[in-house]
N, C-alpha and C positions, 0 to 999 in steps of 0.2 A: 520580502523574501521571494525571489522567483525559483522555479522549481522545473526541470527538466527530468524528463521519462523516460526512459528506453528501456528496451529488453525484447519486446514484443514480438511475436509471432506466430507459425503457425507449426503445432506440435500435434501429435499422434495421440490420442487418449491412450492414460498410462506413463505418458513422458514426463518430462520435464522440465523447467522455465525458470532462468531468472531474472526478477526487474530490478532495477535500479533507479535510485531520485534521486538527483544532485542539487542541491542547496547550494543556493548563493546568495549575497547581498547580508543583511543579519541575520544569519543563524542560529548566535548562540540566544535567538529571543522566540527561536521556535523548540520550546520544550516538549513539542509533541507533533508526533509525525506517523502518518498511517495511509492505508492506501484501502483505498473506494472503488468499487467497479459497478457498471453499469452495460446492461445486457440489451440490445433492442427491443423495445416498446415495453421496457420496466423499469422499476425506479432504483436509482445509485444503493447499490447495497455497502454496507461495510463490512472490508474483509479483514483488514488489523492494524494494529497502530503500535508505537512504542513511543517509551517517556523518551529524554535529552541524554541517558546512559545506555537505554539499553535495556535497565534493569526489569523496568515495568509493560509488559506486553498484553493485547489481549485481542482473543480473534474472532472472525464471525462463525457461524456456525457452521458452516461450509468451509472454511478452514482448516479449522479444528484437526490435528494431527497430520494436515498434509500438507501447509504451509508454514514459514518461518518467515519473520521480520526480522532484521538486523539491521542495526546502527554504526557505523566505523568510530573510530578514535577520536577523528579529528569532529564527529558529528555534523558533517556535512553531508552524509550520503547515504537512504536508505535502501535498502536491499529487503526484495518478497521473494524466498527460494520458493519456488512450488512443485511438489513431489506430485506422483497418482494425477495427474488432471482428466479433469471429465471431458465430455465435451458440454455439459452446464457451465464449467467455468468460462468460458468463449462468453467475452466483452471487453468492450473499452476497460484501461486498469488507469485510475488516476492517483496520483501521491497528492498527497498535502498537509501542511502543516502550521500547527496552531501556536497561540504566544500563550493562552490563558489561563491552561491546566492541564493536569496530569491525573484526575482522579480516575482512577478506573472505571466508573461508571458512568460517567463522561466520552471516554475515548472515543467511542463507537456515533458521536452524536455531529455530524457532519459541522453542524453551525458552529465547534468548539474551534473549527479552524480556517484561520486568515488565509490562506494561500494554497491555490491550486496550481499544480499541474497541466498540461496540454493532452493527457489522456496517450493513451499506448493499447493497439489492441492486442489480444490474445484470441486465439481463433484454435480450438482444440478438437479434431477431427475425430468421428467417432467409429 
């Protein structure tokens, strides 16, 4: 599966942002798809994932009510709206997606997923 980013750039703290992953190659073998970011001289955090519908979500804590994953129909393409950004949130955003599982307590665990991303930055001005 290869996996293309974009969305990225530079927004006003308080604005607003959104990224996009496009899924190519076998899709329907990534049942799980979420998106990682990493901030200079810290380690890849995870911001949120979603199962192969949609249905199952879950976000980092820094997330949590001011971000949103989506999934399209055809499940090729994921989408991170980001509402409220800080300028904390300023970092590389990378997608990626996994073939293995869907458990919830999983999502968040970087190694559940096969395929990365080329990274997209966000840069949120404070």
């Amino acid at each position: 599966v290869q996996l293309q980013a974009s969305g990225g750039g530079m927004v006003q703290a308080g604005g607003s942002l959104r990224l996009s992953c496009a899924a190519s190659g076998r899709t329907s073998s990534s049942i799980l798809m979420g998106w990682f970011r990493q901030a200079p001289g810290k380690e890849r955090d995870f911001v949120a994932a979603t199962n192969l519908n949609g249905v199952r979500t879950r976000y980092g804590d820094s997330a949590k009510g001011r971000f949103t994953i989506s999934r399209d129909r055809a499940k090729t393409t994921v989408t991170l709206q980001m509402n409220s950004l800080k300028h904390e949130d300023t970092a590389v955003y990378y997608c990626a997606a996994g073939s293995g599982t869907t458990i919830f307590s999983e999502m968040d665990n970087p190694t559940r997923y096969d395929s990365w991303g080329q990274g997209t930055q966000l840069t949120v001005s404070s």
